[in-house]
C-alpha positions in Angstrom: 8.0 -14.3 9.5 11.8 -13.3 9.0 13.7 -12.8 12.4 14.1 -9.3 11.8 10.5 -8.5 11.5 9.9 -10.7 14.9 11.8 -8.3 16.3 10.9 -5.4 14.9 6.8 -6.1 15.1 6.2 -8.2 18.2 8.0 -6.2 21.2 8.1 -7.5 24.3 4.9 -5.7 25.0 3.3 -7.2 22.6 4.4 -10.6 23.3 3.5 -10.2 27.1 -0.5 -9.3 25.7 -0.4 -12.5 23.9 1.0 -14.8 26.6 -1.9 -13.2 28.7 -4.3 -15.0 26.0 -2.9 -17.8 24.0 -0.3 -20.4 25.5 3.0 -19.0 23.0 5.3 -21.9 21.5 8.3 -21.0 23.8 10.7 -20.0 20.8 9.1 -18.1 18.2 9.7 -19.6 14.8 10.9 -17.7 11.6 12.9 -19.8 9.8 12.5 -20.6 6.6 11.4 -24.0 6.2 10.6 -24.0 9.7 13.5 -26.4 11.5 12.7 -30.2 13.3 11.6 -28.1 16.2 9.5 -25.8 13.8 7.6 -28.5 12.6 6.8 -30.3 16.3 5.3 -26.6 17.3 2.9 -26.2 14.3 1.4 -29.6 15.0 0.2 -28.0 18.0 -0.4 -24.6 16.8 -4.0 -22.9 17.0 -3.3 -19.9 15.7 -0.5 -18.7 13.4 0.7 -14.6 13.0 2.7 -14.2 10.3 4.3 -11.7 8.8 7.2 -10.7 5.9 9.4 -13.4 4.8 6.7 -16.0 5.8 6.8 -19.0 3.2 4.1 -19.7 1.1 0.8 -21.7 3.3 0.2 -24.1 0.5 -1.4 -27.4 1.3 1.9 -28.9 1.9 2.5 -26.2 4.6 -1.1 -26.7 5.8 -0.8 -30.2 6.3 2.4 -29.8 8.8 -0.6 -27.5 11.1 -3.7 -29.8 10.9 -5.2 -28.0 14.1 -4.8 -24.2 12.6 -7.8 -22.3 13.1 -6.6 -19.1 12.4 -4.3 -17.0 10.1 -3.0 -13.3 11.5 -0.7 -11.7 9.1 0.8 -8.4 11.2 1.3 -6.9 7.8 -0.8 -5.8 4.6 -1.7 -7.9 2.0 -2.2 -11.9 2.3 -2.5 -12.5 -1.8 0.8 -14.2 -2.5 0.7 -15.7 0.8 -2.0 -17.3 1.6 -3.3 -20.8 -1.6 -7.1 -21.0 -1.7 -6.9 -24.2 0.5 -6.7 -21.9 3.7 -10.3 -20.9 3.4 -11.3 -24.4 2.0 -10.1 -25.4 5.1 -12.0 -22.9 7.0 -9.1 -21.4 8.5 -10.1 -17.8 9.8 -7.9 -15.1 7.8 -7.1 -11.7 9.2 -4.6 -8.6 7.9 -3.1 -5.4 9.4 -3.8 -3.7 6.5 -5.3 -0.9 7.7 -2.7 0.0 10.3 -0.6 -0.1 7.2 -2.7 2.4 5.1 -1.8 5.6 7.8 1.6 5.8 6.9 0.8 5.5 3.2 -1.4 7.8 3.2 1.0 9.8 4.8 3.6 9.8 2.4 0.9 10.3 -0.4 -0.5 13.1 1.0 3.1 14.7 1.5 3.8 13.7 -2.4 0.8 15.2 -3.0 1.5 18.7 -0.9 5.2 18.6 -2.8 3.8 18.1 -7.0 1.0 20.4 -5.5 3.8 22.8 -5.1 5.9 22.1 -8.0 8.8 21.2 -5.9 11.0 18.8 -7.9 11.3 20.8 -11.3 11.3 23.9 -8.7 14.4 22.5 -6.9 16.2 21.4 -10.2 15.5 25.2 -11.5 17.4 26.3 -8.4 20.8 26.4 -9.4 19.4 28.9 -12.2 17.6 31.6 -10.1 15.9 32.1 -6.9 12.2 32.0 -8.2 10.2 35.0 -7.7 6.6 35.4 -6.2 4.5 35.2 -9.5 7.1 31.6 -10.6 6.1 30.5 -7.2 3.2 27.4 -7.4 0.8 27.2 -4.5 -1.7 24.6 -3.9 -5.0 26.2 -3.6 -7.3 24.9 -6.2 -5.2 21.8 -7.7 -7.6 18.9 -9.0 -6.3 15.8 -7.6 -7.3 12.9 -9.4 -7.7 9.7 -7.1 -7.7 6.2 -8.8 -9.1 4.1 -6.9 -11.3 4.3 -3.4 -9.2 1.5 -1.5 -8.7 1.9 2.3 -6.0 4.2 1.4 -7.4 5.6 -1.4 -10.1 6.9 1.0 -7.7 7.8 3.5 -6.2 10.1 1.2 -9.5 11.5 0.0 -10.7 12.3 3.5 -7.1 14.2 4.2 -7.6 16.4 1.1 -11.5 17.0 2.0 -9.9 18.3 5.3 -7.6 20.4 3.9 -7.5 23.9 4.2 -6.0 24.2 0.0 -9.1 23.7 -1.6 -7.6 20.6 -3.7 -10.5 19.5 -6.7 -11.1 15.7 -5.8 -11.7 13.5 -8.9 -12.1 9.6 -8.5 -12.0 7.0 -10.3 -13.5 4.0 -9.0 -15.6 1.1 -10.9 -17.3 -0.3 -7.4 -18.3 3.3 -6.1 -21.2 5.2 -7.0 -21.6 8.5 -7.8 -23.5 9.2 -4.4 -20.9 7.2 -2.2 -17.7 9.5 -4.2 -20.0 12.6 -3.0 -19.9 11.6 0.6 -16.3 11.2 0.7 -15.8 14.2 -0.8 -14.9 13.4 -4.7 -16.5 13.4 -8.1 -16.8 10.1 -9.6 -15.5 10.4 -13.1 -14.0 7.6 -15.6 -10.4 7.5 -15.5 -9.9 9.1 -18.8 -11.5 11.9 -17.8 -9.5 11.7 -14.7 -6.3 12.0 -16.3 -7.4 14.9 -18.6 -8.7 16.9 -15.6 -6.4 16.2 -13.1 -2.7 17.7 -12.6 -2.2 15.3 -9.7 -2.9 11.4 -10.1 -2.3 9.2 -7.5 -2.7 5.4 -7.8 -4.5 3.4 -5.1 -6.1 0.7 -7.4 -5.0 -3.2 -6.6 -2.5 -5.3 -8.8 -5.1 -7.2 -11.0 -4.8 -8.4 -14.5 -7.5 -6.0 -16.0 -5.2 -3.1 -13.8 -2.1 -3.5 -15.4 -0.8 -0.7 -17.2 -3.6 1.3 -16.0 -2.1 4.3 -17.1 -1.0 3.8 -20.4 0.8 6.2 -22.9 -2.3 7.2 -24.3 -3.9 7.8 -20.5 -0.3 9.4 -19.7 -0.7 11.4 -22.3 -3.9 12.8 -21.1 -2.6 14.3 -18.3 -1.7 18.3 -18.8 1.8 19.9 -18.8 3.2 20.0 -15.4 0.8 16.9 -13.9 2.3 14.5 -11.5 2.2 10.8 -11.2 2.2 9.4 -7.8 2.4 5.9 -7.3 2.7 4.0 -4.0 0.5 1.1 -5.0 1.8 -1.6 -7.2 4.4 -0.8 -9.9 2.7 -2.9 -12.7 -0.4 -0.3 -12.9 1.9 2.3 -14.9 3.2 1.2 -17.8 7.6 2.5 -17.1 8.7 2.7 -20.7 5.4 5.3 -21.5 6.1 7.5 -18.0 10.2 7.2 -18.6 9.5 9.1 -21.8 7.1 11.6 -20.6 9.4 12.3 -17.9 12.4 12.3 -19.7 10.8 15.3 -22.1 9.8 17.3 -18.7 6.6 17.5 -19.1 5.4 15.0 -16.4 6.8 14.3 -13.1 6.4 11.9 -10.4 6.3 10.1 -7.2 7.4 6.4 -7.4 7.4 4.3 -4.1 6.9 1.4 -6.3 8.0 0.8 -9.5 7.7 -2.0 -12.4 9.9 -4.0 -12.1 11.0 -3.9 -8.2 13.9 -2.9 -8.1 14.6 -0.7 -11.4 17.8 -1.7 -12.7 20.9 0.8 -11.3 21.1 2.5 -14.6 17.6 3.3 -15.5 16.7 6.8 -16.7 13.8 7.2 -13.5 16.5 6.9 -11.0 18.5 10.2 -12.6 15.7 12.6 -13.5 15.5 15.4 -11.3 12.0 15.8 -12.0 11.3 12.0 -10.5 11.7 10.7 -7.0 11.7 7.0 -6.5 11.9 5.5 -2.8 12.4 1.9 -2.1 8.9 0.6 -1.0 9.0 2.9 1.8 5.3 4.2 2.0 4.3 1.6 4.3 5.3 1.0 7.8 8.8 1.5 8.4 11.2 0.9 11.1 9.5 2.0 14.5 6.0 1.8 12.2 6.1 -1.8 12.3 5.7 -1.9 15.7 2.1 -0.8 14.7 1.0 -4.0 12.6 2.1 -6.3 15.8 0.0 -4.5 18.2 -3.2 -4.7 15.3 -2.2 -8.1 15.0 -2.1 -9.2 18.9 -5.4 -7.2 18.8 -7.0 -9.5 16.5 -5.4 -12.9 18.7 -7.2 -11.6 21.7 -10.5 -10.8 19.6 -10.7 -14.1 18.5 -10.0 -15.7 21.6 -12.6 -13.9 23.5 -15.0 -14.7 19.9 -15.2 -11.1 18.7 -15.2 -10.5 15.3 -12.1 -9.5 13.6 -11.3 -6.5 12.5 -9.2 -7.1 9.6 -10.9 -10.2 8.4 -10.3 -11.0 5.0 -12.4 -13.9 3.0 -11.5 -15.4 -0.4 -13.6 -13.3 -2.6 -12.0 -10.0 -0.9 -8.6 -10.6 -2.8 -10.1 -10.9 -6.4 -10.2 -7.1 -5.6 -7.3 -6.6 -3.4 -3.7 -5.4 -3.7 
C-alpha cells in the first residue's frame, strides 16, 4: 500500500498485534514496484495486507510471492485489485469492507437527515428571508427510497427503521425478497416505482455493467419536485449530464460523494449549484477512520493464523456483485 496509508492504517499498535502472530518482514514495503529488497521479502511472504495504492496482483506479481497463502486488503473493495489468478491459485482473499460501511453510512444518513430537511435550497433561500414556521421542512414521514441492500445499503436501512422520524423505506433490490425487505424494515418495490415514490434516493447498488446509468433521465425524471439524489456509491450509476440538467432547473438536488467521472472537471455546472453538494470521495474512512481498516485487517491475520474463519472473506463469485 502507499506509505501514507502504512502510516495512517497500521499504528504501532497494530503492528505490535501482528508481530505477536506472524514473523513481519522488518521494513514494511509500499513502494511501487516493490524495490530489490521488495522483491527478496515477497519470496518469503505468507501473507500479504494490502491496502490503497497497492499495484495490481496479476500473475506477474503473483509469481514474485510463490508461497502467498493469503490476501488482506485493510480497505474496501478488492475488484480492480485483485486478477482472477489469486483464487485460481487458492490464495485466501479477505476485505475490510465492512469496517468501511460505518462511516458511509454515516455520512448517508446525515445527507439523508439534511435533503430530509430541505437544507441546501433552504440555505441558498437565506439571503432572501428568514423562513417562517409553515416554509420550514421537517422529516417526519419522508419516503426514502433505498437502491440497493448492500452492507451499507442495510446499514442505512437499519438507521432509518431506528429512527424516531418515521422515514417511508422503499428498496430496490433484484437479490432480496419481498419477505427479507420486510425484516429489515423496507418495501421491496422495482426501481421505477422507487423513484416515483420516493423524495429521497440514495444509491448503494455496485458498479456493474447492467448498473450503469441506473438512474437515467427518464428514472430522474421520475422522481417528484423537491427529491434528492444521494450518491456515495460509484459515480457511473447516475447518468451526470441527465442529473446536471435537473439540477440546474431546481427541481432536484443532491448529495455527490462520487461522481462520473472522478474528479468533475473544475468548471462543471455540479460544482456551483447551490442546490448540489459534492465531496471528494469522503464517505468512507477518513483520516483517524483508517485506523479502523488496519485493526479489521490485523483481526483477520490473527484469525487465520489460529485457522478461524475470516470475517471478511471474499471468493471470486462475490465480486460479479460487488462494488
Amino acid at each position: 500500500m502507499g506509505a501514507d496509508t502504512v502510516r495512517a492504517a497500521l499504528t504501532s499498535d497494530m503492528r505490535h498485534r501482528l508481530a505477536a502472530v506472524v514473523e513481519l518482514a522488518p521494513d514494511l514495503i509500499a513502494a511501487e514496484p516493490p524495490a530489490a529488497y521488495g522483491r527478496e521479502a515477497l519470496a518469503d511472504t505468507d501473507i500479504l495486507i494490502t491496502g490503497w495504492g497497492c499495484p495490481r496482483l496479476d500473475a506477474s506479481a503473483l509469481d514474485q510471492a510463490p508461497r502467498l497463502r493469503a490476501v488482506v486488503h485493510a480497505a474496501g473493495s478488492v475488484k480492480h485489485l485483485l486478477s482472477p489468478e489469486v483464487w485460481e491459485r487458492g490464495i485466501v482473499v479477505s476485505s475490510a469492507a465492512d469496517a468501511n460501511a460505518g462511516p458511509v453510512a454515516d455520512f448517508t444518513c446525515a445527507a439523508i437527515a439534511f435533503a430530509a430537511k430541505q437544507a441546501l435550497p433552504t440555505a441558498a433561500r437565506y439571503a432572501m428571508g428568514w423562513p417562517t414556521v409553515a416554509e420550514r421542512e421537517g422529516a417526519d414521514g419522508r419516503t426514502v427510497g433505498i437502491i440497493g441492500a448492500s452492507r451499507i445499503g442495510r446499514r442505512v436501512i437499519a438507521r432509518l427503521a431506528a429512527h424516531g422520524a418515521g422515514y417511508r423505506i422503499l428498496l430496490a433490490d433484484p437479490y432480496v425478497s419481498v419477505a427479507e425487505a420486510q425484516e429489515l424494515g423496507a418495501e421491496l418495490v422495482p426501481v421505477d416505482a422507487l423513484c416515483r415514490h420516493s423524495s429521497i434516493v440514495s444509491i448503494h447498488a455496485p458498479e456493474l455493467p447492467e448498473t450503469r446509468h441506473l438512474l437515467n433521465a427518464e428514472r430522474l425524471a421520475l422522481l417528484p419536485d423537491g427529491g434528492t439524489v444521494i450518491n456515495t456509491a460509484r459515480g457511473s450509476l447516475v447518468d451526470t449530464q441527465a442529473l446536471t440538467h435537473e439540477c440546474a432547473t431546481g427541481r432536484l438536488a443532491a448529495y455527490l460523494d462520487v461522481t462520473d467521472p472522478e474528479p468533475l472537471p473544475a468548471e462543471h455546472p455540479l460544482l456551483s449549484l447551490r442546490n448540489v453538494l459534492v465531496t471528494p470521495h469522503i464517505a468512507g474512512a477518513q483520516g483517524s477512520e483508517v485506523s479502523r481498516l488496519g485493526a479489521y485487517a490485523v483481526a483477520e491475520v490473527e484469525r487465520l493464523v489460529r485457522g478461524l474463519p475470516l470475517l471478511g472473506e471474499v471468493t471470486a463469485a462475490d465480486l460479479a456483485r460487488s462494488a
